[in-house]
N, C-alpha and C positions, 0 to 999 in steps of 0.2 A: 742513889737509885732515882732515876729520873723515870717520874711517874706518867702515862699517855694517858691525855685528856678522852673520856670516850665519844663513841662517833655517838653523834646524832641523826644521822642518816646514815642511810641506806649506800655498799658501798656502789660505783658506777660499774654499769655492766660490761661486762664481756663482749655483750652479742651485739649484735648491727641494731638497729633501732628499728621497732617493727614499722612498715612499710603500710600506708591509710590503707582501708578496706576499701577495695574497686567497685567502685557503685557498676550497676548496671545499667547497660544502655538505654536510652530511653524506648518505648514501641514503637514511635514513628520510627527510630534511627534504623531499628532493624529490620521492620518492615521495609523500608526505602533498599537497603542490603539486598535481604530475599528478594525484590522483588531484580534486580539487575543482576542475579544468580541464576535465571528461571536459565535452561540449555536451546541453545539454537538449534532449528531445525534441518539439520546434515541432508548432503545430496541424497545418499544412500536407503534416509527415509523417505526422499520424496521419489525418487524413483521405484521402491517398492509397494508404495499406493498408486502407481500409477502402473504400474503390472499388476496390479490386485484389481483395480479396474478394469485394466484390460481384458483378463481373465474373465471377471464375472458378466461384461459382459457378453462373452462369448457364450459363457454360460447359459445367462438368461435369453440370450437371441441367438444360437446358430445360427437362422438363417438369413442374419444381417453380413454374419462375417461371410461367406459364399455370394449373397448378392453382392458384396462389394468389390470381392475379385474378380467378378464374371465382369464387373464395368468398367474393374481398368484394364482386363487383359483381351474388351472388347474391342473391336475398328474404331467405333466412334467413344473412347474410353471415356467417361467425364471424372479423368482422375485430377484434374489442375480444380474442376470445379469442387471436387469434395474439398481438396486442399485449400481454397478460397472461401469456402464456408465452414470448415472445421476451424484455421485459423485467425478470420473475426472473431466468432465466439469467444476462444480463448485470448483474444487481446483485451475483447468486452469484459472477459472477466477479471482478466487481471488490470486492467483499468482502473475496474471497480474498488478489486480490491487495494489497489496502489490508493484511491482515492477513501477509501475506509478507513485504513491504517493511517493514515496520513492525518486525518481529523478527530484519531483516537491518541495520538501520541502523546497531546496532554490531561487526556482521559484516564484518570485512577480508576477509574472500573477496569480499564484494559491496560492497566499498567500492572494489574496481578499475574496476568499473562499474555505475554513472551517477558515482559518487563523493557523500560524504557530503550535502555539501546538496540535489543534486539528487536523490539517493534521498529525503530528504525532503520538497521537493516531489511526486514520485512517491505517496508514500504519500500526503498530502494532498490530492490530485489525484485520484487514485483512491476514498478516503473521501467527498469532494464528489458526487463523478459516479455511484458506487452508492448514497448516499443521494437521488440524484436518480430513477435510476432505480427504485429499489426504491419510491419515493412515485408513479412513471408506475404500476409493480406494480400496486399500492392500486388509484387511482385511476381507471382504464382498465375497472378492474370493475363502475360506475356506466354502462357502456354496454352487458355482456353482459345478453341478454336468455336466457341459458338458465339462470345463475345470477345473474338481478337484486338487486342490491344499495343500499341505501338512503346518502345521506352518513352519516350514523350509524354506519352497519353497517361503515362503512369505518373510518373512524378511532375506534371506542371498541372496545376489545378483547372480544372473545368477546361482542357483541352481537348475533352474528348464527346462525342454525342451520341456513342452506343448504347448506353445504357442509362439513364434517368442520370443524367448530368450534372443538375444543383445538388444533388442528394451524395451520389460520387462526388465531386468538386468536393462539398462541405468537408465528407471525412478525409480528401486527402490534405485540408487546411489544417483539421483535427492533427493528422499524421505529420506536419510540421510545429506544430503548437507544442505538442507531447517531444518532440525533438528536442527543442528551445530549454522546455521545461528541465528533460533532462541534461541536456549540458550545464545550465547553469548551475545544478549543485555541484559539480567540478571546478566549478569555475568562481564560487560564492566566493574565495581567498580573495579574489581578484577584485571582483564587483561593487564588492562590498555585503553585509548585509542585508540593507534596506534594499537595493536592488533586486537583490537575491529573491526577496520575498515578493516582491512588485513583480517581477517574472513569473514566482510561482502560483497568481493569483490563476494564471493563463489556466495552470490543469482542469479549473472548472470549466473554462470553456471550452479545455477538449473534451471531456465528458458531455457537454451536452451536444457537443457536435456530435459524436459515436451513437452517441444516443440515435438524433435524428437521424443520420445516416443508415442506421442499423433497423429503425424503422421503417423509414422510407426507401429504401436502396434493398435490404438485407431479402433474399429470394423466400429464405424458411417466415418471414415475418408474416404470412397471413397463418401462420398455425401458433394455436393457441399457447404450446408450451416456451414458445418462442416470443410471444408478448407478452406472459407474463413474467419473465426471465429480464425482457428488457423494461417492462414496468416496475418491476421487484429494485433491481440496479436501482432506476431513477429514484424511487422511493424513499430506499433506505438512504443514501447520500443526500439528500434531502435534509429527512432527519437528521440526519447526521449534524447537517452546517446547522440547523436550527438549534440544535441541543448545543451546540458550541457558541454558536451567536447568545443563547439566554445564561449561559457558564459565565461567559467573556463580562453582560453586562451585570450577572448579577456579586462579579469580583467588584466593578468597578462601585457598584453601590456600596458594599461592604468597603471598602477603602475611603470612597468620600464619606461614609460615616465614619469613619476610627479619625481621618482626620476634621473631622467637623467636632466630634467629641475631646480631640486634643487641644484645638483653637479654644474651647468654652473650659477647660481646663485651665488653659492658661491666663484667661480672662478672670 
């Protein structure tokens, strides 16, 4: 009888070999996640704030909505001219905002909400639909008959002397600038980057052309809600590049110190 030696271990198992325990992600990682999770804001919503507005303010002013029909279904209707000043405003504003958005992109305060790529459609979105509006601007003046304007007079700058000229002229320069600006993020594949961005320095100076413009040119600009509308704009963009200009420089210090602390490291 042949005797078996016994085991001294344990015999080998069966089962799969358990598999490490999945650490969890770190808080930045999923933070960074959430925050490019956050939902785009769909047409359907923005179309229903802007019937909600409508609405209330029918509500709140009756009798703005009737003075407005009595003046375009008047002889001398000034319906082109409400058109030409309801449509600055909102190129103004979306200017503004094209230009907010645009200097918060690498702002972690505003990267909690919409989150990075959606902030940048945002901005993009916004640049499209002021460049739209701001071309209704223009265009919609070929139908006032109290300051008749020619296609010419429209689109070539300071070709025209009906109406305070350098201050017209400025924002139709503004209204090629914002052009420029927008094609070339279509066109960035091509241009390259550095281009790309050397182009985009331009939107500042269409803003402060609009600005001027909208000051000195804009018919509502001596009432009060109307300068501070266009002083608020200036303002806050303002801050805006300041608080990015002291971000920008205060990386660059932190950087030249990690590397001034690595040099004496190595020394």
């Amino acid at each position: 009888m042949i005797e078996t030696p016994e085991r001294t271990s344990a015999p080998p198992s069966v089962y799969a070999p358990a598999l490490p325990a999945r650490t969890a992600a770190p808080a930045s990682e999923i933070e960074e996640i959430a925050l490019t999770l956050a939902p785009t804001i769909t047409l359907i919503t923005v179309v229903t704030l802007l019937l909600a507005g409508g609405a209330a303010a029918v509500v709140l002013h009756p009798d703005w909505l009737s003075a407005w029909v009595n003046s375009i279904v008047a002889p001398d209707h000034k319906m082109f001219w409400y058109l030409a000043r309801a449509s600055g405003f909102v190129a103004l504003a979306l200017l503004w905002l094209s230009m907010a958005l645009g200097l918060m992109i690498t702002n972690k305060l505003a990267r909690a909400w919409p989150g990075g790529p959606t902030l940048n459609d945002l901005h993009e979105y916004a640049s499209l639909l002021g460049l739209g509006f701001t071309a209704l601007h223009a265009l919609v003046l070929l139908g006032d008959q109290y300051t008749p304007y020619s296609i010419t007079q429209v689109l070539v700058p300071f070709a025209s002397s009906n109406y305070r000229p350098l201050w017209v002229g400025l924002g139709q320069l503004g209204l090629y600038a914002s052009l420029i600006v927008t094609i070339s993020f279509y066109m960035r594949r091509w241009i390259g980057y550095r281009a790309w961005r050397t182009l985009h320095y331009l939107s500042f100076g269409t803003f402060v052309l609009a600005i001027g413009h909208s000051l000195f040119s804009g018919t509502d600009s001596t009432a009060a809600w109307a300068r501070d509308l266009y002083w608020g704009a200036a303002v806050s963009v303002v801050g805006l590049v300041a608080y990015r200009i002291v971000l920008a420089r205060s990386r660059t210090s932190i950087g030249d110190t990690a590397q001034e602390r690595a040099l004496e490291s190595r020394g």
